[in-house]
N, C-alpha and C positions, 0 to 999 in steps of 0.2 A: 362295427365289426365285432364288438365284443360280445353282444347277443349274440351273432351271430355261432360263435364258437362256445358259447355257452347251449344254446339249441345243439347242435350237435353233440356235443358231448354229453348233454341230456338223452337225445336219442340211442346215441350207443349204449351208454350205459343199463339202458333197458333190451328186453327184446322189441325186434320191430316186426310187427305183426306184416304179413304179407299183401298186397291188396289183393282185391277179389278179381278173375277175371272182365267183370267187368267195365272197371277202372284204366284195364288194358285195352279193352273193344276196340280201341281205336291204333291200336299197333297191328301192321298184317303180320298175322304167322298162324301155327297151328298148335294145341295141344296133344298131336299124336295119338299113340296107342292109349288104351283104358289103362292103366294104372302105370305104367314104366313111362307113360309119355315118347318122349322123341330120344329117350336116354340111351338105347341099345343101340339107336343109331351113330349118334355122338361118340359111345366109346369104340364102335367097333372101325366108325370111317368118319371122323371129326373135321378132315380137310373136306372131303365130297362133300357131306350134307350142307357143311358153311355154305359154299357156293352152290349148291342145290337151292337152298334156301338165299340165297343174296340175290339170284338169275331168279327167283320166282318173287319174291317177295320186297326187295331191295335191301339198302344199307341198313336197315333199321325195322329190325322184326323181331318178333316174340315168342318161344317155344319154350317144353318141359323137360327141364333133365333133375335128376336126382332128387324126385318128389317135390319141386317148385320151380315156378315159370321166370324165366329168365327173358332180360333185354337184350339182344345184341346189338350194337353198336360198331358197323364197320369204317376204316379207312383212317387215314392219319390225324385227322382233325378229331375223331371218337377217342381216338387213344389221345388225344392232346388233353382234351375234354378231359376225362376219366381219369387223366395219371396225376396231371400238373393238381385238379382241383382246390385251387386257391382257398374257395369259397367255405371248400370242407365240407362238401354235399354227398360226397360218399364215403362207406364203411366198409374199410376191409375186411376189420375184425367179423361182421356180417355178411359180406361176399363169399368170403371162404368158409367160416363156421361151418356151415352144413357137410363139406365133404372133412375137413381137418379138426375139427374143435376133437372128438373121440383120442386122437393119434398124438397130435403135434398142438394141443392148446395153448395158446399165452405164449409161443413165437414171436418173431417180432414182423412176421408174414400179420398176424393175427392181432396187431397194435393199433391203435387209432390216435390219431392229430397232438395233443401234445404227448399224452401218455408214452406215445410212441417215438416222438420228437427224442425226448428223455433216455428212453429206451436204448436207438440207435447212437448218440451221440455217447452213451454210457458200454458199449459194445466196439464202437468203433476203433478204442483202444485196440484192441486185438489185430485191426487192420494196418496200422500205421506203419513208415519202411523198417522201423527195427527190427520187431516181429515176425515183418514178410520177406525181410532178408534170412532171419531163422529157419523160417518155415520152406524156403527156398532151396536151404542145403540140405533138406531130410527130403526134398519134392527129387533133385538133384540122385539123390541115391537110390530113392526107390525106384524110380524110373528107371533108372541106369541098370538098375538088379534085375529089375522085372522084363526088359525088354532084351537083353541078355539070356534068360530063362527061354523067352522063346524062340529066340534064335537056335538056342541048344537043343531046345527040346519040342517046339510044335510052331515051326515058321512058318505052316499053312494051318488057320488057325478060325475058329468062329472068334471073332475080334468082337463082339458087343461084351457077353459074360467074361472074357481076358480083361477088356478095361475095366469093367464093374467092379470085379473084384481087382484090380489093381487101385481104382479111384478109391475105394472102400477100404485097404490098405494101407494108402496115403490119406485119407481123410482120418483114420484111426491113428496114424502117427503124429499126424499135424495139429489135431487134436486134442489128443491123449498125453502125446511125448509118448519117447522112444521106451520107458519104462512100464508099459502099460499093464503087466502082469496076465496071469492063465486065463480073463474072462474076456480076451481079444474078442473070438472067437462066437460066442455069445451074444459080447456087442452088438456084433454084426448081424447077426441072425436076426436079432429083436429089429435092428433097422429094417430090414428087409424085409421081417413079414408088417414092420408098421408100413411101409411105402405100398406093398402090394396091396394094403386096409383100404388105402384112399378112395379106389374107386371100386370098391366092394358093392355089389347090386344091395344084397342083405346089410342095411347098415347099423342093425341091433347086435352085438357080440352073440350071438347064442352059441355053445358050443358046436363045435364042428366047423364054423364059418369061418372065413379069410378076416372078418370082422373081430372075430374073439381072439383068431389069433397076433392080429396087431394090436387087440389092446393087452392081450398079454404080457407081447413085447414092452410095451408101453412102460406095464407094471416094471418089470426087471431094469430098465434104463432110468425109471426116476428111483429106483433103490441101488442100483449102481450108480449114477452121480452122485446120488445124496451123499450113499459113504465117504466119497474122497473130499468134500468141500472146504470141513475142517484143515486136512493135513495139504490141500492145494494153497489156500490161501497163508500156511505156516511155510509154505516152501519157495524156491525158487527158478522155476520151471519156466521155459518160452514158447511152451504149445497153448493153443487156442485156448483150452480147461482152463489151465493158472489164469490166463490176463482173466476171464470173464471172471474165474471168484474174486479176482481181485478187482473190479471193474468198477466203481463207481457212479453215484447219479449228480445232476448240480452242486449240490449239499452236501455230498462228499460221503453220503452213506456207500456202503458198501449193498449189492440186489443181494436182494435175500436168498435163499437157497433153493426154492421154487422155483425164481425166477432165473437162475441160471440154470437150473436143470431145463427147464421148457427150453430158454435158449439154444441151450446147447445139442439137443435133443433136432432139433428145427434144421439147428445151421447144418449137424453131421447131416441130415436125409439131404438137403438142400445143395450141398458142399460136392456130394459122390456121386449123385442119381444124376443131379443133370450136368455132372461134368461128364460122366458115362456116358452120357447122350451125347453131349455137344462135339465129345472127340471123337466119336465114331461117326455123326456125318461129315466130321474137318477128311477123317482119315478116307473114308470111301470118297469124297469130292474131289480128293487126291490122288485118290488110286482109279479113278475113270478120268481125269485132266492130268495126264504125264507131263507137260508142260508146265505144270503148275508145280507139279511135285518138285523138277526139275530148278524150277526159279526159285523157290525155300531151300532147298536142298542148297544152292549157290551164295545164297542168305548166308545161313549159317555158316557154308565151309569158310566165308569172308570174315569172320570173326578170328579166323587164327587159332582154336580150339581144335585139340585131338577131340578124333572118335571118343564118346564115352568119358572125356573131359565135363567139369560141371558148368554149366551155364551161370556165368558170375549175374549179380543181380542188376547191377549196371551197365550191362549189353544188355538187357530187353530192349532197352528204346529202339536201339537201333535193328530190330526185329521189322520194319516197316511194313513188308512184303507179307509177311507170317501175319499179324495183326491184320492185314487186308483180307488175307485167305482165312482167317478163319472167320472176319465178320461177314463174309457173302455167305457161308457155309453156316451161320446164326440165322443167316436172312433166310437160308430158301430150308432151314430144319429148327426152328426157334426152341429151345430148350424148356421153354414155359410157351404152348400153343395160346395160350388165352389169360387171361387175366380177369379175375372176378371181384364184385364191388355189389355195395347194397347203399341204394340212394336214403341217405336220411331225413331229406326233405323234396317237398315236391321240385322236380325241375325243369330241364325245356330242353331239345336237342334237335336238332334239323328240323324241326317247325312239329314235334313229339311233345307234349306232354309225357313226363316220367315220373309219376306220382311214388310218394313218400314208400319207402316198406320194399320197392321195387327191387328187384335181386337182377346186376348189371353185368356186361363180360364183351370186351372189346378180345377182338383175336386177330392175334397178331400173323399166324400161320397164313390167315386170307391178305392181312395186310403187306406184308412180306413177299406179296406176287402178284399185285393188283399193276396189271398191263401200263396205264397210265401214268403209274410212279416208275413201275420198273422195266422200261422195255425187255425184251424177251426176259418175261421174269423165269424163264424154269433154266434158264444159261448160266453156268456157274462163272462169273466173273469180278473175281477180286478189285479191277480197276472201277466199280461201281465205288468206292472206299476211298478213289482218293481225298485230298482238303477239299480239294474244288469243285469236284462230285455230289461231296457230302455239303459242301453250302448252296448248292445249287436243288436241296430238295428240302420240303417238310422236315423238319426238325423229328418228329413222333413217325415220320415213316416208316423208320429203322426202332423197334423197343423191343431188342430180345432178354435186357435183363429191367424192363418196366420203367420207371418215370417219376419226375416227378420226388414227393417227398419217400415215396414206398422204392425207389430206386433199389436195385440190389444190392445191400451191403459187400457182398464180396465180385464183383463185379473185375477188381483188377487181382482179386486172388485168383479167378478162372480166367483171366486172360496170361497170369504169370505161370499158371498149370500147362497151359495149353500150348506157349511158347517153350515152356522147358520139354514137357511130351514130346512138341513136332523136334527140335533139336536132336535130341537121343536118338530119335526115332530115324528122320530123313539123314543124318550122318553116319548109322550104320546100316542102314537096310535101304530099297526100293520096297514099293510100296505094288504088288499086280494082282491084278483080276484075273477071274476066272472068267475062260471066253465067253463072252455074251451076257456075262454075267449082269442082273440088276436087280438088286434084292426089292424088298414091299416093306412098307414104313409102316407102324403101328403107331400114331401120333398121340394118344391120349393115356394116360394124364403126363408122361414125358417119352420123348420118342425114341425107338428101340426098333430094328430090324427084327422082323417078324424071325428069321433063318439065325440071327446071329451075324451076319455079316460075314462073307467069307473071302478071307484076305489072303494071300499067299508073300511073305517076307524073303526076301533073298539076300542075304549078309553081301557087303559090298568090300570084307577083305579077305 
């Protein structure tokens, strides 16, 4: 075994050259158009093509997105394959590089086997109930301020950009703390043009490009965290900033200042963008199932909480109903569509050779409504979620926040977000559609109503 994580960790630690297409020969798929490959197609309809491509070619095919050939890998047993990897035969830090190394370097998206082991375990602090009871009471107010705002002022509302910038908001508070001074503002902006960087066709900064402007961004947030490091780690603060400079590794050093800027840099993009997403299919999957809305809605008022009262952090458990509804609404809009990985050694997959260098990506979007697992998979049904539901299927079925050692770190800080949002939310308002209404999903690189989503609020005193 110990070779064995010594070869890996040799491999990443270098680059891993690509193989040549014809190492791949024997996987079906296609290299697409001359130079962009099959990539225009992936960003513009990433759910269509998967299964264009699964219905032609099967679970295990080959194509070009962002200047190098990728493996896909469908179905629950690929994602088991790919997440759990005991054996340590994939590389994140190499799956993702090519679209993130520019933006969000030396994340902990971007760590590999122990390095990264270290990493998380040294980060985790930041997660634990002390912390998320903190962060719970500042989740508590914003929400409460914000959803108030538009009762007051625009209860028929484009709901994608309102929660953006509210998650964006609460992630800067949660964060930052409540003291964060004149360059909020700023922050935010630099995250924003680094997230829009990602999937930049042009992926050289030149000026003028969406690419320069996220590394700009890039520039001003590692010289904004850099400044406060010193006076974070002198102080005594319980937003996310303080724990990580104060966070230590086994050995009891403190990460260096790099390493928490990357961090932090990761978790803020990771923290707003795809809770933006995830609460705006929870809130439309609501607002077309009245029923549904109606049974949370019941949920909560059985807590014995007023309107606009905060959601203590010891009533989440009993959320049960809320927790169901929003992981079927994870399952049929998964916040992260796909997952990428770069194999560092030769390996073997449904009777596939996947040679060394290979650049891998199970998707979860196609898995998440494969007929077989999920009868009528396009049917928004929370009762898929009960205990006995959920032991009567594939473990990897269900990975909307991934697997495995790479698991999401905050995984119950966006289930704590989400439960405090629907609370707020389905206790002072209904939730209606506009007649006929069904907006168009843009799924890549995280999913966003093409229109903005458009919700109409109706205050319920």
């Amino acid at each position: 075994m110990s070779s064995i994580i010594f070869d890996a960790k040799a491999a990443v630690a270098s680059a891993i050259p690509e193989p040549p297409l014809s190492a791949l020969a024997h996987i079906p798929g296609t290299d697409g158009w001359p130079f962009v490959g099959n990539t225009l197609q992936y960003v513009v309809d990433p759910k269509g093509v998967v299964e264009r491509f699964a219905a032609k070619y099967g679970t295990v095919y080959r194509s070009r997105v962002f200047g190098g050939r990728s493996i896909s890998l469908l179905g629950p047993e690929a994602n088991e394959f790919v997440l759990m990897d005991q054996a340590r035969l994939f590389s994140s830090t190499h799956g993702w590089g090519r679209i993130l190394e520019s933006l969000f370097p030396r994340g902990l998206l971007l760590l590999d086997f122990d390095e990264h082991r270290l990493h998380r375990k040294a980060l985790s602090v930041a997660f634990k109930s002390g912390p998320m009871k903190s962060y719970l009471e500042n989740l508590n107010r914003g929400i409460a301020s914000g959803i108030d705002g538009w009762l007051k002022t625009s209860p028929d509302l484009r709901f994608y950009p309102a929660i953006k910038q509210m998650t964006l908001d609460l992630a800067a508070v949660s964060f930052l703390g409540e003291e964060i001074g004149p360059d909020v503002q700023a922050v935010k902006s630099a995250l924003t043009e680094m997230v829009a960087a990602i999937v930049a066709v042009v992926r050289r900064p030149f000026p003028g490009t969406q690419m320069y402007r996220g590394v700009k961004g890039r520039k001003f947030i590692v010289d904004y965290f850099g400044r406060q490091i010193s006076s974070r780690r002198a102080g005594d603060g319980d937003d996310i900033f303080t724990q990580l400079c104060k966070a230590t590794t086994d050995n009891g050093a403190l990460l260096t200042p790099q390493e928490v800027i990357d961090h932090m840099s990761f978790l803020m993009m990771a923290a707003h963008d795809t809770l933006a997403s995830s609460l705006s299919s929870f809130v439309y999957f609501l607002m077309v199932n009245p029923d549904w809305q109606e049974n949370l809605r019941e949920e909560h008022e059985a807590l014995g909480l007023a309107a606009g009262e905060p959601l203590p952090y010891d009533l989440l458990d009993k959320l049960s109903l809320t927790e169901m509804a929003f992981e079927e609404s994870l399952r049929l809009i998964p916040p992260a569509p796909s997952i990428l990985r770069c194999a560092v050694r030769e390996t073997e997959f449904a009777g596939f050779r996947i040679p060394a260098g290979a650049r891998v990506n199970i998707d979860l979007l196609y898995t998440h409504r494969m007929p077989d697992v999920w009868p009528q998979p396009e049917k928004f049904d929370p009762l898929r979620f009960t205990d006995q539901a959920k032991r009567a299927r594939h473990k990897y079925a269900f990975a909307p926040f991934g697997g495995g050692a790479h698991m999401c770190l905050g995984t119950h800080f966006a289930h704590m977000q989400a439960k405090c949002f629907i609370h707020h939310l389905l206790t002072r308002a209904k939730i209606l559609p506009a007649p006929e209404y069904r907006p168009e999903w843009k799924y890549w690189p995280i999913p966003q109503p093409r229109d903005g989503l458009q919700v109409r609020l109706r205050s319920m005193s």
